[in-house]
C-alpha positions in Angstrom: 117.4 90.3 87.8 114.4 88.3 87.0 116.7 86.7 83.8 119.5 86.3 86.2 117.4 84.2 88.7 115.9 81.8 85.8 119.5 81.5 85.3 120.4 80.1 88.6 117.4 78.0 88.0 118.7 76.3 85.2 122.5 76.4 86.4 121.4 74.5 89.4 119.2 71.8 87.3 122.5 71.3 85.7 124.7 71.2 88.6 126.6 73.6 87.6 126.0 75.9 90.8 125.4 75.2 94.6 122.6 76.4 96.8 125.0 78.0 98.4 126.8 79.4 95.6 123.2 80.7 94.2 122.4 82.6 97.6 125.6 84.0 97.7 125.8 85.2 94.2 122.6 86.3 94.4 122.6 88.6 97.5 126.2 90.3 96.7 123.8 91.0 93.1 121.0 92.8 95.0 123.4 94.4 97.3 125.4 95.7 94.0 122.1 97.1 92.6 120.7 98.7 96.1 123.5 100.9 96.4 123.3 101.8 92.5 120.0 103.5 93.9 121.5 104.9 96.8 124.1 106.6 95.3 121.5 107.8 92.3 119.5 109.2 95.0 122.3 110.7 96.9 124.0 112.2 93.6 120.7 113.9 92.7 120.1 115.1 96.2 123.3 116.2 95.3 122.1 118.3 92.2 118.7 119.8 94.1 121.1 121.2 97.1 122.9 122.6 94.2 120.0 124.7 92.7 118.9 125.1 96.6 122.4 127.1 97.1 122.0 129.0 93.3 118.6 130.0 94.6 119.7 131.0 97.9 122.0 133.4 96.4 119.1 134.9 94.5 117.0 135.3 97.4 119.8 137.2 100.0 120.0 139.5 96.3 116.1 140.0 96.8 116.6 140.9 100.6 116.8 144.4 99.6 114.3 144.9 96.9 110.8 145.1 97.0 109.8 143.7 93.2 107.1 141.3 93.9 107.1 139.6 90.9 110.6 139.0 91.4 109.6 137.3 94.3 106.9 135.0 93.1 109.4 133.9 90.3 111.4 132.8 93.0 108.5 131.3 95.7 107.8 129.1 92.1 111.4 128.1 91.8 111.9 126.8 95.0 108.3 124.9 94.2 109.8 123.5 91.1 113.0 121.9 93.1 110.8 120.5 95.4 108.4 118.7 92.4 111.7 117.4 90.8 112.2 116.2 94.7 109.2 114.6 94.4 109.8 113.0 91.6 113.2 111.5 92.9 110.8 110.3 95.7 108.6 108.3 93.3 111.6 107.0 91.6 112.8 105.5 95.1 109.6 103.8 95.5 109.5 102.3 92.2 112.9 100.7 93.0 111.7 99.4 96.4 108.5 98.0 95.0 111.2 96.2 92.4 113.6 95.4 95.4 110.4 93.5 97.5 109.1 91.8 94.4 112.3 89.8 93.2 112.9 89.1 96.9 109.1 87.0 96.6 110.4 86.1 93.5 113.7 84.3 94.4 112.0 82.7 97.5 109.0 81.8 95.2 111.4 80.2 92.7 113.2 78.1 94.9 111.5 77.7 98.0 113.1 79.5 99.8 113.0 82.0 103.0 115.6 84.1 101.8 113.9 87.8 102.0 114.2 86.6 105.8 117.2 86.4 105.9 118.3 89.3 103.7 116.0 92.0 105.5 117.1 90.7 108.8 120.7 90.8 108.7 120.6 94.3 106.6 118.2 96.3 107.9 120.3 97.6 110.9 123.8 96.8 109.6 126.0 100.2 109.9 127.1 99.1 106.5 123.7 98.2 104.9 122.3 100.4 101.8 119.1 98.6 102.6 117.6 100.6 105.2 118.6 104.2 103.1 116.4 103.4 100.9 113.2 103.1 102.9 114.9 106.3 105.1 115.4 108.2 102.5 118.5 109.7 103.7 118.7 113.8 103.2 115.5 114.1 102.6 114.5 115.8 105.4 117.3 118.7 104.7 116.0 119.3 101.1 112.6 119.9 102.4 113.5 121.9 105.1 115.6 124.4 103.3 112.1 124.3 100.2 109.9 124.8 103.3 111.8 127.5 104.9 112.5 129.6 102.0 109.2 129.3 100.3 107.7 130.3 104.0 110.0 133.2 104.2 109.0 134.3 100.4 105.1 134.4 101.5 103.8 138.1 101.0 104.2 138.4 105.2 108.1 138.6 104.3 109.6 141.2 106.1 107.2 141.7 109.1 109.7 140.2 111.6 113.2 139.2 111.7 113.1 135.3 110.9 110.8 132.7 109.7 112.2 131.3 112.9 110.4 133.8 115.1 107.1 133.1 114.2 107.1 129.2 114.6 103.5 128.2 114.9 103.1 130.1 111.9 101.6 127.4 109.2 102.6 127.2 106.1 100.1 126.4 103.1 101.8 125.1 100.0 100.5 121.8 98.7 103.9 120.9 97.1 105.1 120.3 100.8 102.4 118.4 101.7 102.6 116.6 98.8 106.5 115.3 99.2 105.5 114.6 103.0 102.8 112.6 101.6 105.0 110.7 99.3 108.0 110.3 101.9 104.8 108.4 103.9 104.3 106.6 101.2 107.8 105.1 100.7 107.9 104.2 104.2 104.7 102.7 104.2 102.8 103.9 106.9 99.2 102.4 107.8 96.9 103.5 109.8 92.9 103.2 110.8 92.2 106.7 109.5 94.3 106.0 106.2 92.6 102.9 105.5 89.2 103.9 106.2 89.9 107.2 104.1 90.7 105.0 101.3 86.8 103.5 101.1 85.7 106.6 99.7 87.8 106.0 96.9 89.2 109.6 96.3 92.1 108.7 93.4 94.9 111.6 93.9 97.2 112.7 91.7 100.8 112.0 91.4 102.1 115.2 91.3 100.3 118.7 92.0 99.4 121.1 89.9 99.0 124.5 89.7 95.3 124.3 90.8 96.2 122.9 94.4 97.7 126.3 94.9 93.9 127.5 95.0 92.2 124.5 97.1 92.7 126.7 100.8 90.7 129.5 99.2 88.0 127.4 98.0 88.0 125.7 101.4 84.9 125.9 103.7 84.3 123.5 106.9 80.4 124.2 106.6 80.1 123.2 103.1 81.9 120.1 103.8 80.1 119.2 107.0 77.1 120.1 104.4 78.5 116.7 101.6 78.6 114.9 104.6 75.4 115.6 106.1 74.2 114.7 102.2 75.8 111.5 102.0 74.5 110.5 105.6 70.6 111.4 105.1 71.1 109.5 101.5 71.8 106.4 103.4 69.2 106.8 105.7 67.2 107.5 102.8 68.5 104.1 100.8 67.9 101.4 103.7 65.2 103.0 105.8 62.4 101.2 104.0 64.1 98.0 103.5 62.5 96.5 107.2 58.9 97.4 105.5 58.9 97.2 102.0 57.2 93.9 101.7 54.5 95.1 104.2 54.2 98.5 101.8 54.0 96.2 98.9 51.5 93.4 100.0 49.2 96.3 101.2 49.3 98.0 97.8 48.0 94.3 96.4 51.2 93.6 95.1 53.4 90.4 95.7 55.6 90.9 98.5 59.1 90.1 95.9 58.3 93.4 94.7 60.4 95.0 97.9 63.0 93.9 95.4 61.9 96.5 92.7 60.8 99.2 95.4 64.2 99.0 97.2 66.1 98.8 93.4 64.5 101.5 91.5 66.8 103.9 93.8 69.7 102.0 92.7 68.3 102.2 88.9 68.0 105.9 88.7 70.8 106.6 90.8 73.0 105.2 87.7 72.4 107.5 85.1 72.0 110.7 88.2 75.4 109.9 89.4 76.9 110.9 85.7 74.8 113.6 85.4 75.3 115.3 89.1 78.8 114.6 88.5 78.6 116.7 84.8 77.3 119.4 86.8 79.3 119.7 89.5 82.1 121.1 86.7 80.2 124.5 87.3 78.9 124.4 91.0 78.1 122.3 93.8 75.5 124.0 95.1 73.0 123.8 92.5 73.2 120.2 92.3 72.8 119.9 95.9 70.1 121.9 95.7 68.4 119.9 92.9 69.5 116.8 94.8 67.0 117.8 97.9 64.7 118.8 96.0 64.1 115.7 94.0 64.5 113.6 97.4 61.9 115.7 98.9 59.4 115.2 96.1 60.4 111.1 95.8 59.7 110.7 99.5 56.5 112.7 99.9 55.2 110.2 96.8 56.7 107.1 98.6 54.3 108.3 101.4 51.2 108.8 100.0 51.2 105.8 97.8 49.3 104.4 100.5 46.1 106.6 100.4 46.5 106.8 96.4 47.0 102.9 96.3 49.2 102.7 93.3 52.4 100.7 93.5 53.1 102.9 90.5 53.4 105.8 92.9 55.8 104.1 95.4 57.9 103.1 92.8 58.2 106.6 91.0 58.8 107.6 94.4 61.9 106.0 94.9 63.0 106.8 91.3 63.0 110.1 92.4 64.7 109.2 95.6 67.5 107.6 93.1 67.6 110.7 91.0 68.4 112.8 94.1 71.8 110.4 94.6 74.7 113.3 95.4 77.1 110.9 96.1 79.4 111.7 93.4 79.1 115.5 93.8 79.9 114.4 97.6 82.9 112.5 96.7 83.9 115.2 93.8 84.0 118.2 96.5 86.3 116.6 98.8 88.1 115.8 95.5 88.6 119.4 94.3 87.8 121.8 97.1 89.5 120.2 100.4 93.2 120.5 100.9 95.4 117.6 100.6 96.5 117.2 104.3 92.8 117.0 105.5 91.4 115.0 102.5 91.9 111.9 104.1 90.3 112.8 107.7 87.4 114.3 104.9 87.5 110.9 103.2 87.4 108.8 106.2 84.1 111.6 107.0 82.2 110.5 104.2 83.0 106.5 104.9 82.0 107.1 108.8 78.7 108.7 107.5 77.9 106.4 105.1 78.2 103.8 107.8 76.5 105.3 110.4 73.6 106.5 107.7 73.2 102.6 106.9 72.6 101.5 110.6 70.7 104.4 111.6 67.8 103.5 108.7 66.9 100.4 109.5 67.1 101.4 113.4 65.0 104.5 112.8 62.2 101.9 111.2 62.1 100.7 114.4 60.3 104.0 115.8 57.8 104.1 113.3 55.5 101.3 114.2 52.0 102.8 114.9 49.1 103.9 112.9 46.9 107.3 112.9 45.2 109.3 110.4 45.6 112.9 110.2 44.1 115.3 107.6 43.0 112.1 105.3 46.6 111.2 105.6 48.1 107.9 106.7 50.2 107.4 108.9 51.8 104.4 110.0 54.8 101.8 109.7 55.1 102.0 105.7 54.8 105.7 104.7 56.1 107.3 108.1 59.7 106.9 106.7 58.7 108.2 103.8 57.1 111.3 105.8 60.3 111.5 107.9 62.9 111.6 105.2 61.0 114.5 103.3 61.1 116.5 106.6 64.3 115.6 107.1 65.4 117.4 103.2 63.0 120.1 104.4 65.1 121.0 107.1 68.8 119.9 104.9 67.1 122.2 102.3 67.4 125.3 104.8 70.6 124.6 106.1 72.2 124.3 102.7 70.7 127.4 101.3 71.7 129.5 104.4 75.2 128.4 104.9 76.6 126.7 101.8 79.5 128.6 100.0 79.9 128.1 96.7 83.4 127.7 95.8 85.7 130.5 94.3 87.6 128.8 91.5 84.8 126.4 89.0 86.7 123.2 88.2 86.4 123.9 84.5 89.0 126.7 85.1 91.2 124.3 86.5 90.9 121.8 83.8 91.3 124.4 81.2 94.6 125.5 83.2 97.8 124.7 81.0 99.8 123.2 83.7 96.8 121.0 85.0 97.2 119.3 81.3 101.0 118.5 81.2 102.0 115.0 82.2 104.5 113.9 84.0 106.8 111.0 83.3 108.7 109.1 85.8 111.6 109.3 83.4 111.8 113.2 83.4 112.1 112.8 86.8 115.7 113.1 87.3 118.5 114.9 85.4 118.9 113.7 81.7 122.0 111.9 80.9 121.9 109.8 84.6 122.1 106.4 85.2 119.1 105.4 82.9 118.6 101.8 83.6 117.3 102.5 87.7 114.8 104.6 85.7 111.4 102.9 84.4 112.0 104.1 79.8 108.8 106.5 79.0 109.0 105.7 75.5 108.1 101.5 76.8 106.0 101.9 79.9 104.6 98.4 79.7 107.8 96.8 79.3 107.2 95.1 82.7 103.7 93.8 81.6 104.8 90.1 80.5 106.5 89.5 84.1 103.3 88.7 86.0 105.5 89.7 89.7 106.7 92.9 88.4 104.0 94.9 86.9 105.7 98.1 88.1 103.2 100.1 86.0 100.7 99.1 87.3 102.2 100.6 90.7 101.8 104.0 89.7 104.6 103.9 86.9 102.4 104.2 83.7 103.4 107.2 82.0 100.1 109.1 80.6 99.5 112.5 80.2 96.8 114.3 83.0 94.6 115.7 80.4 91.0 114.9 81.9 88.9 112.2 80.6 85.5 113.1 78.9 83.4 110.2 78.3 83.1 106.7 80.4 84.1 105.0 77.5 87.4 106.6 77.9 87.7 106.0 81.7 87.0 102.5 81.1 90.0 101.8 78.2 92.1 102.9 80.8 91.6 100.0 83.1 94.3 97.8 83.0 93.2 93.9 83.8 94.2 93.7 87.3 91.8 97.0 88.0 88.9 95.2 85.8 89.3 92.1 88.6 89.4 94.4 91.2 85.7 96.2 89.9 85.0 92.7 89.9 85.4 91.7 93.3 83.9 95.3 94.0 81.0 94.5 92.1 80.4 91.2 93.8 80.6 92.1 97.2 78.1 94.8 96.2 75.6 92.3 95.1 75.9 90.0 97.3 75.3 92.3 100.6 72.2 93.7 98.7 70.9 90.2 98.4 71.3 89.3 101.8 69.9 93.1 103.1 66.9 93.6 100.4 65.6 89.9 101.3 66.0 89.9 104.6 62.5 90.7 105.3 61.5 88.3 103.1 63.0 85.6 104.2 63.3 85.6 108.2 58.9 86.4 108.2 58.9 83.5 105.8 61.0 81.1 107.8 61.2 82.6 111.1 58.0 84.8 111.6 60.2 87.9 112.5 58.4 91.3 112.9 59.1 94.3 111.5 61.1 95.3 115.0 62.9 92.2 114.7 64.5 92.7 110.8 64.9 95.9 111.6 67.1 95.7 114.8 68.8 92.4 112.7 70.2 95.0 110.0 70.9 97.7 112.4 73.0 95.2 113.7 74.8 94.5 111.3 75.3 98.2 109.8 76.7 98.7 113.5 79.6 96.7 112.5 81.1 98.6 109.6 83.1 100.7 112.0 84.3 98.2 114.1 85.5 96.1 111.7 86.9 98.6 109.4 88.9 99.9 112.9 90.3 95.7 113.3 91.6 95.3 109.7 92.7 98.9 109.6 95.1 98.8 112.4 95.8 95.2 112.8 95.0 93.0 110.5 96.6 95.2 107.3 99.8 95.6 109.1 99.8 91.9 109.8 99.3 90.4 106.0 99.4 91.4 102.8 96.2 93.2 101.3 95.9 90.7 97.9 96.2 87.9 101.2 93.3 89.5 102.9 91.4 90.0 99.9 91.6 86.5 98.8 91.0 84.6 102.2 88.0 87.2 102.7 86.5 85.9 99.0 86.6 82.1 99.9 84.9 83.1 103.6 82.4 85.0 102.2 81.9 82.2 99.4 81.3 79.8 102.7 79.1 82.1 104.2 77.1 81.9 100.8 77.0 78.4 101.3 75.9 78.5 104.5 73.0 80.2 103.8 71.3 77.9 101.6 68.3 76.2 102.6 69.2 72.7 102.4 67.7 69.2 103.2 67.9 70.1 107.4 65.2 72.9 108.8 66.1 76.6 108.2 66.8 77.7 111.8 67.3 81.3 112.8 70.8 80.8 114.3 72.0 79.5 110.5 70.7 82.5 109.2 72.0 84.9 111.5 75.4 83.4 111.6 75.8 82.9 107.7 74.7 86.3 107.5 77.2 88.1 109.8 79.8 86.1 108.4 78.8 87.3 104.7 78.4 90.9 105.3 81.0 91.3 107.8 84.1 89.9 105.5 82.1 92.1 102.0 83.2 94.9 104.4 86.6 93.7 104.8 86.8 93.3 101.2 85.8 96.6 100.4 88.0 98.1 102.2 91.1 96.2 101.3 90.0 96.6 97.8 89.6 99.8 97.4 93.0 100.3 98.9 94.3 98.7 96.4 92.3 100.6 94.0 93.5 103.8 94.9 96.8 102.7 94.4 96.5 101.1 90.9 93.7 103.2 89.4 94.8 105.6 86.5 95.7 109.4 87.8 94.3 110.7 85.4 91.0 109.4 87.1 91.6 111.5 89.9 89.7 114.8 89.2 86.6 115.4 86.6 82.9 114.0 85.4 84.2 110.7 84.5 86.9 109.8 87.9 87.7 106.8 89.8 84.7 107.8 92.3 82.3 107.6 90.0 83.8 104.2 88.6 83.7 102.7 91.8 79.8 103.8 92.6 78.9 102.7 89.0 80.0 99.2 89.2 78.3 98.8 93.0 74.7 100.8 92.0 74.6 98.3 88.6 75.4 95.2 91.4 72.5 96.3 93.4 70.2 97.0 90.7 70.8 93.5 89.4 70.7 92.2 92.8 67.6 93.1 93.7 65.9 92.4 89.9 66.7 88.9 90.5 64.6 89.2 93.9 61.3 90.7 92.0 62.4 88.0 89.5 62.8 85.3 92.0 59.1 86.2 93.4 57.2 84.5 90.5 58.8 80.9 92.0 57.8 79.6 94.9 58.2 81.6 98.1 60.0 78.4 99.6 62.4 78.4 96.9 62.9 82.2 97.0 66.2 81.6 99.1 68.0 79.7 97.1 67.2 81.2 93.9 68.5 84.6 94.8 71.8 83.5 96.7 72.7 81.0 93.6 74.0 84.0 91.5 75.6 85.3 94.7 77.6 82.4 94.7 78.2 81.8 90.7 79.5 85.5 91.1 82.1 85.1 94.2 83.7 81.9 92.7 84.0 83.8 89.5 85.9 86.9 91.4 87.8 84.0 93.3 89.1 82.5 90.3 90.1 86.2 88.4 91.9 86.9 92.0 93.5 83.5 91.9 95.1 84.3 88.3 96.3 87.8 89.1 96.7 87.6 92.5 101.1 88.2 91.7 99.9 91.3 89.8 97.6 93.0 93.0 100.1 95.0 94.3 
């Protein structure tokens, strides 16, 4: 269709068609080739009700038998009609990604408003193929009749009359959940809770495998509330220093840039603990959780008594350890593996909430810490008593986890060693062979889309690959593809630039504006207060409103002014420039992030979904590495004057946003 529309374009340079002529042609076209999917889909529905009556057949012959393997052969026959159903589903949606895209196309081409005009007068035509597409007619039959009969072959069989006598009685098979979750999908559905979930930035797998059969029974609500309690103290942990570590620094006879390296070395160790936490989570979560506490415990006890040793060497190993205790990946990993699919997003949208909530509350907790007492030779005053507070605080995380953690019945090495977790699936098995093979995206040339810059279907989830797990981060990176490298990007330079504006703040407002520690502390608690809030807007409005790759790129260029804004230029440095500049600059980062890693999880690799080396721990690479540069270039930016501090640090901030600006700008067509 793309060919036939450079056609009209030259036919009409020519004169040798009308606008008219052109629209007309072109709409019968796209009508022709919608109802070439419809009746694909229909025929094929056609086939699966087929298999659903051969299989019904052989379940009223098992009525009066007892053979239970019998039984599970036909519980996993009944699972494998309803992958190939799946698979029909993600055939749809590759077609209506196709159908959406030359509509922009066409209109793009000419200057036109012609998907207007085409959505509108078919969507509720009685005639219209249009709308079955997005409604996915008999669906809802097929996976009724898969639901019913794999409910009624669950070992309760034969305890009452019918499966429709018991119905509250749930039924747990992921292969449901997982065509519900596609039929979503298709249609598109958006919400606050599915956009938050998406910050986490769990990648899931196209299709399940055999392994998600096991996920209920390795299910436990305390050891989840457990990764989340983790991930919320860790925050705490990260920003609760950040309103004093100037003070700390100055009164250890070091420059006050140093809060830079103080704040930083978290970040730096936290690289190289992420992969290795991650690594051992493959054999259990609790030992790294353990291990985790531990080393926070230890890192914070130093960070406190820095002060009585006097060694800035001591503060900074201190937060090295604080950085090696970084569970974050194990966090992300067991909501990954170990929470069923139709509560991993509320999970997800858990670990975003307390992350958020774990950034505010540090700062705001620095706030309570401003006295000074001795006690047992010990200090104790606004510098080390966050130190003292966080090691408590693992003392008591350290109990909890020991007493009610549950470590996981089924490793994740057993999964990954699991035949059918290592067999790929291709879009083109996904439908009878012999079919109608041009609605079908060829396996054998999966990138055959890649030179059309608006219809990079591939990158949409079409790539065939097989779902063997990747074992090294070299690996993980190859399978990038550009438009995810520009995305990182973007990920990585929202990441730096809130770390500027956080890890300087002290810095900057005593310099300019005599703030006191109160004041730069209830300034970022502030702003951590709005991750929620803002997240909630562009969750449920603003996403449903405009396209994502629109968001994304409008939020770059505002945050790029509030950048700007910042800078201290020839007129005095007033607090309300500041603040405003600032709240404009962290407040559209967050919008970013979460409209980018929306669009991550959509075009990231599947087979980055599960082990050491997964999207997660992509994502938290490329924003610790941001922050530890981000806060180098403040220790670095300390050996100029402290007048110039400012603008040194924020001029890489802004290098770096026209840069991801620029890599949006040239594939903004691609971001899906």
């Amino acid at each position: 269709m793309k060919k036939k529309v450079n056609r009209y374009a030259r036919q009409l340079e020519v004169g040798d068609q009308t606008h008219h002529s052109v629209l007309k042609d072109f709409a019968k076209m796209l009508d022709l080739q919608i109802e070439k999917i419809v009746l694909f889909l229909l025929e094929h529905q056609g086939i699966l009700a087929k298999r659903l009556s051969i299989l019904a057949d052989e379940h009223a012959a098992l009525s009066e038998q007892s053979n239970g393997l019998d039984v599970s052969e036909l519980r996993e026959a009944y699972r494998n009609v309803g992958r190939d159903l799946l698979r029909l589903l993600f055939f749809v949606e590759i077609n209506a990604i196709g159908v959406r895209k030359i509509l922009k196309k066409f209109d793009k081409r000419f200057g036109y408003q012609f998907t207007k005009y085409y959505v509108k007068t078919r969507a509720n035509h009685p005639y219209s193929q249009l709308k079955q597409v997005f409604r996915h007619v008999g669906i809802a039959a097929v996976v009724g009749s898969i639901s019913r009969n794999i409910a009624d072959l669950q070992d309760h069989q034969g305890s009452y009359v019918s499966i429709y006598d018991q119905p509250a009685l749930p039924l747990k098979d992921p292969i449901v959940d997982s065509i519900q979750l596609a039929v979503d999908k298709l249609t598109s559905s958006t919400s606050f809770l599915n956009f938050l979930a998406k910050h986490a930035f769990i990648v899931t797998e196209d299709l399940p495998t055999s392994s998600e059969d096991n996920i209920d029974e390795r299910y436990h609500f305390m050891s989840l509330l457990l990764n989340l309690a983790s991930t919320f103290l860790y925050m705490v942990n990260t920003y609760i220093v950040v309103p004093t570590a100037d003070d700390y620094s100055l009164s250890l006879g070091a420059p006050a840039s140093v809060c830079g390296a103080v704040i930083g070395s978290m970040a730096v160790a936290q690289v190289f603990s992420s992969v290795f936490l991650s690594a051992w989570s493959n054999k259990s979560y609790l030992r790294p959780l353990v291990f985790s506490s531990l080393v926070l415990l230890m890192g914070n006890t130093l960070y406190a008594l820095a002060y009585d040793l006097d060694s800035i060497s001591a503060l900074l190993i201190g937060r090295l350890l604080c950085g090696l205790g970084s569970a974050r990946a194990v966090n992300r990993r067991y909501i990954s593996d170990c929470v069923p699919s139709k509560l991993r997003m509320q999970a997800s949208a858990g670990f975003v909430s307390a992350s958020a909530l774990g950034m505010a509350c540090g700062p705001a907790l620095a706030c309570l810490f401003q006295t000074d007492f001795k006690l047992y030779n010990l200090t104790f005053n606004g510098s080390t008593l966050p130190g003292w507070f966080m090691a408590l605080s693992w003392v008591f995380y350290l109990l909890w986890l020991w007493i009610l953690f549950r470590e996981p019945v089924i490793r994740i090495e057993e999964i990954q060693e699991s035949p059918e977790a290592g067999q790929g699936v291709s879009i083109s098995d996904a439908v009878e062979k012999g079919t109608t093979e041009p609605l079908l995206l060829n396996s054998s040339t999966p990138m055959q889309h890649a030179e059309d810059e608006d219809d990079e279907l591939d990158d949409d989830g079409a790539t065939v690959e097989t779902q063997k797990p990747i074992t090294s981060i070299v690996a993980a990176y190859k399978l990038l593809t550009p438009t995810v490298k520009v995305q990182l990007l973007i990920y990585f330079m929202l990441k730096y630039s809130m770390e500027i504006l956080l890890a300087e703040s002290s810095l900057i407002t005593s310099h300019y504006f005599l703030w006191s520690t109160n004041n730069v502390a209830v300034f970022l608690a502030c702003l951590g207060l709005t991750v929620l809030p803002v997240n909630i807007f562009v969750g449920s409005y603003i996403n449903n409103m405009f396209e994502e790759r629109q968001v994304l790129l409008v939020s770059e260029i505002i945050v790029c002014i509030g950048i700007l804004a910042s800078f201290h230029a020839v007129i005095p440095y007033s607090a309300p420039q500041y603040v405003g500049a600032a709240l404009v600059t962290f407040v559209f980062a967050e919008v970013i992030e979460g409209v980018n890693l929306s669009l991550l999880s959509r075009v990231m690799s599947s087979r980055l979904s599960r082990g050491t080396y997964n999207g997660g721990l992509l994502s938290t690479e490329a924003g610790t590495i941001a922050r530890v540069l981000a806060d180098g270039t403040i220790t670095l930016a300390g050996y100029f004057a402290e007048s110039a501090l400012l603008n040194i640090t924020l001029l890489p901030s802004l290098l770096i946003c026209i840069t991801s600006i620029v890599a949006t700008c040239c594939t903004y067509n691609t971001l899906y």
